[in-house]
N, C-alpha and C positions, 0 to 999 in steps of 0.2 A: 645571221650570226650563228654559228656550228655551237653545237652544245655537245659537250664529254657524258660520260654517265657515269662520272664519278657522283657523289653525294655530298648538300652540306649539314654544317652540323645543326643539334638540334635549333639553336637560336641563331641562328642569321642575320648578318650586317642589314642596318637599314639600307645602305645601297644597293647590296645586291636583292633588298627584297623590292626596293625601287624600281631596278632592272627587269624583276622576274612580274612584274607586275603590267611594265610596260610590253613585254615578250609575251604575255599569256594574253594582254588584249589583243596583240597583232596576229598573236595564234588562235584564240578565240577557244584558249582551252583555261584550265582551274591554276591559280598559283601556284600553288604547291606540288603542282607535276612540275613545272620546271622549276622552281627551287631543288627540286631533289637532282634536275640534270644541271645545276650552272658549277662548274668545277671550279672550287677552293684551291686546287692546285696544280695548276694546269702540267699536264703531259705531252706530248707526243702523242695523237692518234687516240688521244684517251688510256692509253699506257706506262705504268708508271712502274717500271722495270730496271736494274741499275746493271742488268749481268746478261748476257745473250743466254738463250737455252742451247740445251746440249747439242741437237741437232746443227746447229751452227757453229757449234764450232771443232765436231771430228776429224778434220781434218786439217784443225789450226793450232793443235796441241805443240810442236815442235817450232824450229828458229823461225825467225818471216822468211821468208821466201827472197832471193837475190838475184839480179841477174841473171849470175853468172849457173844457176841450177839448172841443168840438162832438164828437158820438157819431157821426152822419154814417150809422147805419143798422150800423156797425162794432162787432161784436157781439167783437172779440177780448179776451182777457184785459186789456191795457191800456185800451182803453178801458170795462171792466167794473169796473176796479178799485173795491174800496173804501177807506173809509177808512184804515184800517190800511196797506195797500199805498200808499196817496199817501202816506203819511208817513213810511216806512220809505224810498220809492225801491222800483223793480222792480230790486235788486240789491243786497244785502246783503254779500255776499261769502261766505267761509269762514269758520266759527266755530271756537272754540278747540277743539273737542269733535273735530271733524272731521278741521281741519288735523294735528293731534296723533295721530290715531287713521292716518289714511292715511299720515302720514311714519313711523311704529312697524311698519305693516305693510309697508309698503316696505322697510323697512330693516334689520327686523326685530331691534328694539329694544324693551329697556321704555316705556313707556308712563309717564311721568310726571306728564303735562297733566291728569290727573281723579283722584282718589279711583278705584280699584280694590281694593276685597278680594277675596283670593282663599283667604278659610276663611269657616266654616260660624258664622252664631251660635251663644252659648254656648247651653248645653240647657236654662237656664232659661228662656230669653226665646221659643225656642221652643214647648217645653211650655207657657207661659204662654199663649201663641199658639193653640195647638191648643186649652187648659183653655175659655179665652173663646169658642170658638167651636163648641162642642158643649156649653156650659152654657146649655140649653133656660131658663132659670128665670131666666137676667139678661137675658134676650131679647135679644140682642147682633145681631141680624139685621134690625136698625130702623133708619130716617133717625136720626141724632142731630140733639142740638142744631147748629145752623148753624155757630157759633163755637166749638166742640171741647165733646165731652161732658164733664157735670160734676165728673166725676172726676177726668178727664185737667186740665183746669182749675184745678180747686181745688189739685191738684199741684203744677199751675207755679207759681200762685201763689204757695205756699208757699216754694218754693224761689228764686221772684225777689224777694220780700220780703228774702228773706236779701243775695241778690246785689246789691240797688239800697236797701239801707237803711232800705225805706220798705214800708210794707203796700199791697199790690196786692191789687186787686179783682180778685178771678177773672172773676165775669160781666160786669164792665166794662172791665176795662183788661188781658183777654188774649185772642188769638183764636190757633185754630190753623189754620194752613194746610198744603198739600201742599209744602213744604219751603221751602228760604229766597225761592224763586226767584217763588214764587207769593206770600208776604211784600212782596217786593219791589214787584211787577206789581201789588197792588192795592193799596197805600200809593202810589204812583204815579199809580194809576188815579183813587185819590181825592183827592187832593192840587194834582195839576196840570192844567192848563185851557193850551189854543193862548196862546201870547206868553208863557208862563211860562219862567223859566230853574232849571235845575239844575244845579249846581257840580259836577266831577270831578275827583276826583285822578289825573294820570297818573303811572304807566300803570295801565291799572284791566281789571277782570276784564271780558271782552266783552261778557255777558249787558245790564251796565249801561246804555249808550247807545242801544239801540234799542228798551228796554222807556220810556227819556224820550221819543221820536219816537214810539212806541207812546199816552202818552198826551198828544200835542201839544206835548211841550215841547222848548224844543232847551238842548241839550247844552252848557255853558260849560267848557273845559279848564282845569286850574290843575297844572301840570309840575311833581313833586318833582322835588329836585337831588341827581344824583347826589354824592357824597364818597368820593373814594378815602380808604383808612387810611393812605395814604403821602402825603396831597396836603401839597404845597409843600418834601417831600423831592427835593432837585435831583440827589442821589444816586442816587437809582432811582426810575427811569421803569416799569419791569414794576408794573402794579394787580393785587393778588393778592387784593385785596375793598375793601367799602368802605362805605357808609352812604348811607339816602335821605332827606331832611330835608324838611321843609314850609318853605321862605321867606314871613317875616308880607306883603312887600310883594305879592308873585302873588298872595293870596286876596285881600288891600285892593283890589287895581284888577280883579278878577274879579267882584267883590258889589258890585249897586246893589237900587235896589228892583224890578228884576224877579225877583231870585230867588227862588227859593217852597221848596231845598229843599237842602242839601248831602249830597251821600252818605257817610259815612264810614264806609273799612272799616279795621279794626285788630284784630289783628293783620291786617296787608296782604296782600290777593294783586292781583298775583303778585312780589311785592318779597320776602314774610315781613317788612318793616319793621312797628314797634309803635309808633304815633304815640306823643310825651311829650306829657309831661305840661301842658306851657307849651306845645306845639303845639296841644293841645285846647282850654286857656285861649281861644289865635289863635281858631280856630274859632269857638265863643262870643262873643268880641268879634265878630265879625263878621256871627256870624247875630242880634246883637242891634243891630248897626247897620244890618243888611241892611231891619231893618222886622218886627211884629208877625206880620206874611205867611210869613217863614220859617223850618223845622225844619232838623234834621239826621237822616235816616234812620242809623242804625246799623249797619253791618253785621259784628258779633262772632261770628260764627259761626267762627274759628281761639282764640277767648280761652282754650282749655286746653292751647294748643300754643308758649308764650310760651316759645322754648329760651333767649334772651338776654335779659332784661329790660331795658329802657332804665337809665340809671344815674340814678335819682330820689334826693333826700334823702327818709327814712319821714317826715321831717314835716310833707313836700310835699302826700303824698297822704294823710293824716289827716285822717280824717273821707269821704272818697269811699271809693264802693262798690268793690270786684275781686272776681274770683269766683277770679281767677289771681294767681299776684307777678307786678309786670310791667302788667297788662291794668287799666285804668280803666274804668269804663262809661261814658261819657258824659252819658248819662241823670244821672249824679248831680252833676254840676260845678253849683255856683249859676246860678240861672234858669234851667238847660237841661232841666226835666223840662214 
């Protein structure tokens, strides 16, 4: 397990003092040397930086760099660029991962911008772990299938059949990827073509919009609206919380027929909002007016974390799939599979 040299603070989680307990027997060194290396807020490389330094970028002061710009014998990274870099821009800025990670060590705070655990899997999945990989006889040490071994497949299957109502085809209608993110990137990759549009809900998770410029497509914004729980109380002005809602009119004038694709994530980050029910209906109406041309990518990866349910009547949602109360799949609303 690689350890950062960031530091934590003075009083430490019982689990990561759990972890650093188990790490210093295996290392046969004192707790409290690695308590001081197990990082509270993970970075990149142990760096927690939101902005390139200078030297990187003297020469990426001016537009990005285009095709169409004579090379002139000008061998620097601008004009070497490829693809990817024309379409991103030579400047991306600060990602979530980063800005997050450098303002926690700055400040020396939790860390709330990412998923961090800091305990040990349980001992099954472990030992499961190990059993596969010292059992000579299932030969576990081969290329698998491309699309997730059969096993691992036939699983989902079985369990997304339950979740979406309907019988799924393991060798056809699953693949696995290296986590949501790589999902994302090749559903994108093959989907969208230069002049394509893809719909977003703001505010949306960062990863989204430059994996669209990634595959030629540019980015259309659709603004949820905030709602305070006291709006139109003239009594009090203090907002102590409130609600994000999808308005049907912003997606209407957002979708024509360039768009090839909308993202929806629900349960939401970074709102936690859980689209309704008649908000997904909207959706639907619209990628079926948008043209033959357009999906909704899904992105349900919070659906077991629904702490509020939207207030739906049960008869509403009768007959659609949930895996959660609360969580719809979208996949199962009329026409949208």
């Amino acid at each position: 397990m690689p350890l950062s040299t960031s530091s934590l603070s003075s009083s430490p989680s019982w689990q990561s003092r759990n972890i650093a307990s188990q790490l210093a027997s295996t290392a046969n060194t004192d707790i409290d040397e690695v308590l001081d290396t197990i990082d509270r807020a993970p970075c990149l490389d142990g760096i927690c930086v939101s902005s390139p330094d200078a030297s990187e970028t003297d020469n990426r002061n001016g537009d990005s760099p285009t095709a169409d710009t004579p090379n002139n014998g000008d061998e620097s990274p601008s004009s070497t660029a490829g693809e990817a870099i024309l379409r991103l821009g030579s400047m991306t800025g600060p990602t979530v991962w980063s800005e997050f990670g450098r303002l926690s060590q700055e400040h020396d705070v939790a860390n709330l911008g990412q998923g961090f655990p800091d305990w040990l899997p349980p001992d099954f999945a472990v030992e499961s772990l190990v059993s596969a990989t010292v059992d000579s006889t299932k030969s576990p040490h081969q290329y698998t299938r491309t699309a997730g071994h059969p096993n691992l497949v036939k699983q989902l299957a079985r369990r997304y059949s339950k979740h979406m109502g309907r019988n799924i085809d393991p060798m056809n209608e699953v693949s696995v990827t290296v986590g949501a993110s790589q999902a994302l990137y090749l559903s994108l990759q093959t989907l969208v073509k230069p002049g394509d549009e893809v719909i977003l809900f703001e505010p949306f998770f960062d990863l989204y919009v430059n994996q669209i410029k990634l595959a030629g497509g540019t980015p259309v914004f659709v603004p949820l609206t905030f709602v305070p729980y006291n709006d139109g109380d003239d009594d009090d002005d203090e907002i102590t919380g409130g609600t994000w809602i999808l308005e049907p009119e912003k997606l209407e004038s957002a979708v024509s027929s360039k768009t090839r694709a909308i993202i929806l994530n629900s349960p939401h980050n970074p709102t936690g909002k859980v689209f309704t029910l008649s908000e997904m209906k909207t959706i639907a109406k619209n990628v079926e007016k948008a043209g033959p041309q357009c999906v909704v990518i899904s992105d349900e990866v919070y659906k077991y974390i629904v702490h509020s349910p939207p207030e739906e009547e049960d008869d509403d949602i009768d007959g659609l799939a949930s895996s959660a109360r609360g969580h719809v799949h979208f996949a199962s609303l009329p026409n949208m599979w």
